[in-house]
N, C-alpha and C positions, 0 to 999 in steps of 0.2 A: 553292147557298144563295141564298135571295130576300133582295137588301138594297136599302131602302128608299134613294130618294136621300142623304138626311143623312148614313145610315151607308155609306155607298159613298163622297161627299165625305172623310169622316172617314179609312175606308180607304187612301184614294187618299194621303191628304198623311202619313200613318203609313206610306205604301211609299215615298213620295217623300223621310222622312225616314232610313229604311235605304239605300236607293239612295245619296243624298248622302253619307251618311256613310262609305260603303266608297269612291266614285268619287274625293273628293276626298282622300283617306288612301291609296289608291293611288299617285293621281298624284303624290303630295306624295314618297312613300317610293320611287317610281318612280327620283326622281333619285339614286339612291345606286348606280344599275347605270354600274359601270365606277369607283366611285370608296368603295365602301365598306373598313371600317380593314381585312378580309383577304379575299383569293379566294374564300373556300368563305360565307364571308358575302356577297359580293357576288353569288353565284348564288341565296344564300337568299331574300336580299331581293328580287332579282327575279322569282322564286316567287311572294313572298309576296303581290307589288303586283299581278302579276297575277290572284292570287288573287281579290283584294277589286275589283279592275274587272272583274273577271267575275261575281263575288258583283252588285255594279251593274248590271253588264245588264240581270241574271234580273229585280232587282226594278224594274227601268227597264220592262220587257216586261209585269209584271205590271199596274204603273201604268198604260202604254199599253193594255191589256185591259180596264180597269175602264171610262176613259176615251176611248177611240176616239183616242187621241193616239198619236203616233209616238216608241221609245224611243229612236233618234241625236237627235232634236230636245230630247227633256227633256236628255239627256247633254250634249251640242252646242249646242244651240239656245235657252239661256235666258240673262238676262240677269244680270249676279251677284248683286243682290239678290233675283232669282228663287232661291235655292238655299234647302235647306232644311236643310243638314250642321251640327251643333251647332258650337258657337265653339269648341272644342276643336279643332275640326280648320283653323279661321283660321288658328293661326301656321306659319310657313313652316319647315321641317325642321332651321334651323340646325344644331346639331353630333349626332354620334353620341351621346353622351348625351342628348340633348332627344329626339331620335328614339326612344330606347328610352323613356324617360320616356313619354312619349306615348303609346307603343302599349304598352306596359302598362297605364297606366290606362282604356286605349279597347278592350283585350281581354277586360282583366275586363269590362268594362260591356256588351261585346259577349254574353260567355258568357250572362250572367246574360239578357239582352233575348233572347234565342235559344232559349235553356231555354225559356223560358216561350212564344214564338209558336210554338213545337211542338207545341205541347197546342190552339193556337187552334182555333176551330168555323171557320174558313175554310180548308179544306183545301189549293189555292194555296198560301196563307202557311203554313201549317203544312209542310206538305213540301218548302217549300225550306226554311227553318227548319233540321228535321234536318236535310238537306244538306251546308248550309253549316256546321252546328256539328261535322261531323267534320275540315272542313280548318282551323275556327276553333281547335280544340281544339289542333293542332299548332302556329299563329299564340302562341296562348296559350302555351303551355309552351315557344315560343322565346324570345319579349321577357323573360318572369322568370328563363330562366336569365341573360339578359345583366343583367337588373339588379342581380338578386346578384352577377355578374361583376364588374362595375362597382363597386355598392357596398363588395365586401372588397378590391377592387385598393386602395383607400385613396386617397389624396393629388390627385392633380388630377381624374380618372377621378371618383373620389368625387366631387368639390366640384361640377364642371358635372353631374352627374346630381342632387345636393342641390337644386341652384339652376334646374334646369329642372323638379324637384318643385315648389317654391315658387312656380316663375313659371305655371306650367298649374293649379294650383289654385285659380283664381276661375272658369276654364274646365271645371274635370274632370267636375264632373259635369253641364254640357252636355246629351250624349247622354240625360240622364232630362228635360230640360224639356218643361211641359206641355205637351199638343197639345189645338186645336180641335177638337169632337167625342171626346174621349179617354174620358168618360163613356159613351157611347153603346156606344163601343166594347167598353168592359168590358162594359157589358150584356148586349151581343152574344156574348161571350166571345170577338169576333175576337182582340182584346187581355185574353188570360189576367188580366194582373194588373196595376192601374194601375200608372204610370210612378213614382210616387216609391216604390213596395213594392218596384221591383225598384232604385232607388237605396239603398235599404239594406240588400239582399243585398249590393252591388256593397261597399257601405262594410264589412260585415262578411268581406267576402276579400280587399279589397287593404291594410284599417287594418291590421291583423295582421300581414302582409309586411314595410311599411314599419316599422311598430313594430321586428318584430325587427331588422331591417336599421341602426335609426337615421337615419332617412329621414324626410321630412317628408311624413306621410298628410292626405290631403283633410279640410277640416273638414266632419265630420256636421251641425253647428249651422246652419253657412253658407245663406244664402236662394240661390234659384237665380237668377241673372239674368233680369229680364221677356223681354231679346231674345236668348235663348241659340241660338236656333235664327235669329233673324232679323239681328242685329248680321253684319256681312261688312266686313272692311277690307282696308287696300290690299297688304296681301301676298295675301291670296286675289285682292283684283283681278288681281294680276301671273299669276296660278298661271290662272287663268280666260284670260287671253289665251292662254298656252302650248298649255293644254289644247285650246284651240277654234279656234284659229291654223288650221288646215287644212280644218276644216268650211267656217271662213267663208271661206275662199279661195276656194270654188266651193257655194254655198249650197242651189244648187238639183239637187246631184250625187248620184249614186245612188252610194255607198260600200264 
């Protein structure tokens, strides 16, 4: 596919926004090996984080392909406001409740984003796309059974899964904020269907869930924050030194 600079730009920071998203929701969910509430959950989860920084590679590899850039250096090698992970993925993992909290709402939103650069006219993305939606799909149908877990356990189990709803929903829908060139793109058909068409598939499969649950669902009405993708604070700062702690130990090293 012949893509004019604009739409290669526009491509580039639309792979840099998937990349981000799985790399830092990895690493986040990464710390739960060795300490998660049971054994067979704490091999799932380390699964699952592996999953999603490998899902980060791919689209780290394809970014460095558009742009002659090197994929350890965007992963490794940028500074924190360099990142481009929606603010959803800013807060730091606190409890097992917030954690499923979180990737449920970043699952659906995952599915629905996925569905659609499946179908893209850029084949690249399109084919990792399917890929990655048959390991997502299993992602997916793990976090909703814990949430319903959670939700009918009742009593405290409930209450912090309630309250890590409430507290991610100025953040949740994140993951659809606009992108530079997002226009183009659709033109293109790189990006099937603009970002806020697939925020309302995303609100019509998880309002429902929560509805029946009694769960407090993301407001549809709600404006999305101007820096959804750009705001980074100082838990992602902390999580950023961890992650790069060994790159930058030896900067110039072949790994």
């Amino acid at each position: 596919m012949d893509l004019s600079t604009p739409v290669r730009d526009a491509l580039a920071e639309l792979l840099l926004t998937l990349a981000d998203d799985e790399f830092v929701l990895g690493y986040w969910d990464s710390e739960w090996t060795g300490i998660a509430p049971m054994l067979e959950e704490d091999v799932a989860m380390s699964s699952v984080s592996q999953d999603e920084i490998g899902h980060a590679r791919a689209w780290y590899e394809l970014v460095a392909s558009l742009t002659d850039d090197d994929a350890d250096r965007l992963a490794y090698g940028r500074a924190p406001e360099e990142y481009r992970h929606a603010a959803l993925m800013n807060h730091a993992r606190t409890d097992w409740a917030f954690t499923v909290a979180r990737r449920f709402l970043y699952e659906h939103a995952d599915a629905a984003r996925l569905e659609s650069l499946a179908r893209s006219s850029y084949s690249p993305l399109a084919e990792l796309a399917v890929k990655m939606r048959r390991e997502e799909t299993y992602h997916l149908m793990h976090f909703e059974i814990w949430l319903r877990r959670l939700a009918e356990a009742g009593g405290e189990a409930r209450e912090r899964l309630a309250a890590a709803l409430e507290r991610l929903g100025p953040d949740a829908a994140t993951v659809f904020s606009p992108l530079a060139g997002e226009a183009a793109l659709v033109e293109a058909g790189i990006l099937p269907d603009p970002l806020d068409a697939l925020r309302s598939r995303w609100l019509e499969r998880v309002g429902p869930v929560c509805e029946a649950l009694g769960l407090p669902a993301p407001d549809g009405a709600a404006a999305l924050p101007p820096d959804g993708r750009t705001r980074r604070t100082d838990e992602f700062a902390w999580l950023h030194g961890e992650l790069t702690m060994v790159a930058r130990s030896e900067e110039a090293a072949t790994w």
